[in-house]
N, C-alpha and C positions, 0 to 999 in steps of 0.2 A: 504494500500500500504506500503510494506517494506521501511525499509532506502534504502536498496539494490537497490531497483527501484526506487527510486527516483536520485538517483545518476546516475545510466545507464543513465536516461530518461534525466536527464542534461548535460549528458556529449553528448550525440546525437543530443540535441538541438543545442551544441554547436558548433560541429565540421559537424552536416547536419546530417540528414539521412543517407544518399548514405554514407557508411563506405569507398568505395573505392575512392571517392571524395576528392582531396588534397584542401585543403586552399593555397592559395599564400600565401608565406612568405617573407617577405623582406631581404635578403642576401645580399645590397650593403653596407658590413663593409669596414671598412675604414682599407686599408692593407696596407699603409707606410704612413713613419712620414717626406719620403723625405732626411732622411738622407746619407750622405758619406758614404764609406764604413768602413773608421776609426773611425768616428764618431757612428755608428750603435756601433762597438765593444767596443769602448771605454763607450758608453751607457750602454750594458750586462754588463763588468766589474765593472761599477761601482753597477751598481743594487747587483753584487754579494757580491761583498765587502759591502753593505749595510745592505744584510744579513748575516754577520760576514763567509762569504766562505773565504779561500786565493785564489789567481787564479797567475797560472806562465804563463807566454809566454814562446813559442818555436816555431822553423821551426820544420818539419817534419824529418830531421834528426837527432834533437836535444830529441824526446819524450823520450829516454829512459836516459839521462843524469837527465831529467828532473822529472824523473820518482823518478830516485833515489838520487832526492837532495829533492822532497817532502817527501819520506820516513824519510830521514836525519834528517832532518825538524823536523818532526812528532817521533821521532823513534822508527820507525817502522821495524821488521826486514824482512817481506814478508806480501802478503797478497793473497786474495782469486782472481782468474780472470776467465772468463768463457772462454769454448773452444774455440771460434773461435777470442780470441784476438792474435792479430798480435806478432809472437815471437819478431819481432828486437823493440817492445816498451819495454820488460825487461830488467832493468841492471843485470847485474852480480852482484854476493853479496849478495845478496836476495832472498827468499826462499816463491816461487810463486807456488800455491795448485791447482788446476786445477777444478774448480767446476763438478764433475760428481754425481751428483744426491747428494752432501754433505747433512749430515740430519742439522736438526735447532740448534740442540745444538753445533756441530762445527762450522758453520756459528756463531753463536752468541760466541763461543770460539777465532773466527779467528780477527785476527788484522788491518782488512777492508777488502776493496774489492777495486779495479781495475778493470773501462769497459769503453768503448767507448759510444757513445753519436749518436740517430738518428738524432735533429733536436734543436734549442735552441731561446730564445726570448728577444732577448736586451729588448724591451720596459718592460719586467715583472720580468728579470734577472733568467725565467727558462729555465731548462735543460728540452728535453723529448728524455725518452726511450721507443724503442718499442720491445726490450729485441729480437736483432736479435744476434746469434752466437756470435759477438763480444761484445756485450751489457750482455749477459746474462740473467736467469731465475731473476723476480721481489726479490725473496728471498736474491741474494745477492747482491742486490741495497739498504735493507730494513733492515735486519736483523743485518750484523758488525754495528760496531759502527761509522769504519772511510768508507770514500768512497771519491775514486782519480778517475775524469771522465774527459774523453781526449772528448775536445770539438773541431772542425776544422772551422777557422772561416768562410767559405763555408756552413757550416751549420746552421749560425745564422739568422733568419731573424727577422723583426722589429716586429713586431707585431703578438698578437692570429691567426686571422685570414688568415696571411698569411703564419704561420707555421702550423695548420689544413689543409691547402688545399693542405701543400709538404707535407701532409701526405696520401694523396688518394691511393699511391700504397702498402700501408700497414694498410688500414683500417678494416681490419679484427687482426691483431694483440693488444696486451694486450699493453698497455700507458699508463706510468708514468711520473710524470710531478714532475720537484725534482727545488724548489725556495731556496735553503741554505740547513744550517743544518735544522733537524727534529725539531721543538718546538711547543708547545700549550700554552696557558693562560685558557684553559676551567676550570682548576679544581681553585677554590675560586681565579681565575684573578691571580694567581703564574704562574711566566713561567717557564716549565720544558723543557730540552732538552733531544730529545732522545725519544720521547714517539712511533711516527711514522716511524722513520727510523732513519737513523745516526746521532751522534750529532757532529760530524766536516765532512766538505765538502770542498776537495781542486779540485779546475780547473785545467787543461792544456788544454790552447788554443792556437791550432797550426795554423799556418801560411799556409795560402793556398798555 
């Protein structure tokens, strides 16, 4: 008898015969911590700041002032944003590239990226994108170096569990899940920034 079949032949033991057969699975995760609503945001922020992100607050008429006081900040003179990001979050001043199919060497030329945010998780301090028109293709959430994501605090919720399940209406879509800047420890336990995606990450969480 092969290894080959010996592993079928366990993996059928385990899961039954009958391949069409579901196993019950236990799904009653625990999806709030109980928290306020300030207290939820005030939660994410600090997770982010804990993983060296900046994060600014704004209302919603304030994203593009805000836009370009984190450029300022950073200085930055424009950056990459995908199509379907909202015109009235650019300031004036700055010099915004429109991602149409850019190849990897401009994206990795360009001085960040700019994109909005599906869904986010105080308890974990991540962001997830499900790279819809305003969010953009994975490549220019991944590839610059900086990355500015408008988070609305409508969109945070407490926990895994209950930000997977405001995901149902897009679970066919691609998801990324961004916890700070990019870093590892794998190579001899040195932490490098930047290996996976950007090495600074600033917030804008706007005000519902």
């Amino acid at each position: 008898m092969s290894a080959k079949t010996d592993i079928l032949k366990s993996i059928r033991q385990s899961v039954g015969e009958d391949r069409g057969a579901e196993l019950p699975v236990n799904r009653d995760y625990c999806t709030s911590l109980g928290l306020d609503p300030e207290a939820k945001i005030h939660l994410f922020i600090d997770r982010l700041v804990d993983y060296n992100a900046t994060v600014y607050r704004t209302d919603h008429a304030g994203i593009a002032a805000t836009v370009a006081e984190a450029l300022g900040v950073r200085g930055k003179r424009g950056l990459v944003i995908p199509s379907g990001l909202p015109s009235e979050w650019l300031p004036n001043g700055f010099h915004f590239t429109v991602d149409r199919d850019l190849d990897y060497d401009t994206l990795d030329a360009a001085e960040g990226a700019l994109t909005s945010s599906t869904s986010a998780i105080a308890f974990t301090g991540s962001i997830i994108l499900t790279h819809s028109p305003a969010e953009g293709r994975r490549a220019i959430s991944l590839i610059p170096d900086y990355h500015l994501c408008v988070v609305f605090e409508s969109q945070i919720r407490e926990t895994v569990p209950e930000a997977i399940r405001g995901l149902k209406d897009r679970r066919t879509s691609p998801i990324t899940t961004i916890a700070g800047p990019s870093a590892t420890a794998d190579i001899e336990m040195m932490r490098v920034k930047g290996v996976h995606g950007p090495r600074t990450l600033d917030v804008i969480i706007v005000a519902a």
